[in-house]
C-alpha positions as CSV (number, residue, x, y, z in Angstrom):
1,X,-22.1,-1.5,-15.4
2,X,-22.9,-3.3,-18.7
3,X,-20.4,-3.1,-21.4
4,X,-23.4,-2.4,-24.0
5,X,-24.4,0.4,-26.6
6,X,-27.7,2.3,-25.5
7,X,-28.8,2.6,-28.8
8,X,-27.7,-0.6,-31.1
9,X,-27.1,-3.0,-28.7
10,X,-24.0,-3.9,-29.5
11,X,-22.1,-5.8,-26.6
12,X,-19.3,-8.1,-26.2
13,X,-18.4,-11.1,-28.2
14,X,-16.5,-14.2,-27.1
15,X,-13.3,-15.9,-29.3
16,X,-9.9,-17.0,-28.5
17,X,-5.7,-16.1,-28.2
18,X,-4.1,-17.9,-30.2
19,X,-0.6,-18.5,-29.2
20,X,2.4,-19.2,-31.4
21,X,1.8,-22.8,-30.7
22,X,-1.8,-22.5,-31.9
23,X,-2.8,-22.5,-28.2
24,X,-6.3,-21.0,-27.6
25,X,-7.1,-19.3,-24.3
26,X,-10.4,-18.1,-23.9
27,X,-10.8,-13.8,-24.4
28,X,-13.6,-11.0,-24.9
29,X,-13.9,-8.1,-27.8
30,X,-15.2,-5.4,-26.5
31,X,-16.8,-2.3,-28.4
32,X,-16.0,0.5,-28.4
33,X,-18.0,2.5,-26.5
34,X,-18.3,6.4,-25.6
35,X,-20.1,8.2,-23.0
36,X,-21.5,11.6,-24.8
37,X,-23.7,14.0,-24.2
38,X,-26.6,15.1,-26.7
39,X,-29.1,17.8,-27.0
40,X,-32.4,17.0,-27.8
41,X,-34.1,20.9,-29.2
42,X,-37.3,19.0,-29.8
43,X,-37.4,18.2,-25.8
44,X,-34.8,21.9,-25.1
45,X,-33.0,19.4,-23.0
46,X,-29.3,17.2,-22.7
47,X,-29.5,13.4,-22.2
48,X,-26.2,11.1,-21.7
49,X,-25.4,7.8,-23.5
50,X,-23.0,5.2,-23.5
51,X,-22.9,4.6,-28.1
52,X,-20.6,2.9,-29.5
53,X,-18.5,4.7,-32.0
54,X,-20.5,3.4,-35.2
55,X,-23.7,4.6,-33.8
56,X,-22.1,8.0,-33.0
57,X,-21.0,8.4,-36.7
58,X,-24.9,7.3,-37.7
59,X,-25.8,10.0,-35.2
60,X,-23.6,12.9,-37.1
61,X,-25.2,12.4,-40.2
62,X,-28.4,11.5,-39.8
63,X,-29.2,13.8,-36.3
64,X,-30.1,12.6,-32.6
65,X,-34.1,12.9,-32.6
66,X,-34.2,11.0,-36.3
67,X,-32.0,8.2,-34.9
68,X,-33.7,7.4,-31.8
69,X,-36.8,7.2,-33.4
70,X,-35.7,4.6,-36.0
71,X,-34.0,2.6,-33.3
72,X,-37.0,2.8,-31.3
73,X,-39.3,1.9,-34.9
74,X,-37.1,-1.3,-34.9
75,X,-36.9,-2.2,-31.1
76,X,-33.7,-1.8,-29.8
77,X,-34.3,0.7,-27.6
């Protein structure tokens, strides 16, 4: 399963450990990703996604049906 946010997109990035002797070995950063549960009233139903933390927050205060709507607008979803 993909390590990527339903809703922004957001996915893993590449970069380095760095050692004491400056010594770089190749690593991942992963997001932080959630898998939540949300009701829909306009649709009376539940849907699950895997969001990343950030796009939870964004979904608190601007509300589920007015978020995927703008990410849909913009063409992440």
């Amino acid at each position: 399963m993909a390590r990527v946010c339903d809703l922004t997109g957001k996915g893993a990035m590449n970069g380095y450990n760095v050692s004491n002797s400056n010594m770089k070995t190749k690593r991942k950063f992963y997001p932080n990703l959630q898998t939540k549960r949300f009701f829909i009233p306009e649709e009376n139903r539940w849907i699950t996604l895997k969001v990343s933390t950030s796009a939870i927050k964004t979904i608190n205060k601007n509300g589920i049906t007015a978020v995927i709507n703008k990410f849909i607008k913009k063409g992440y979803v």
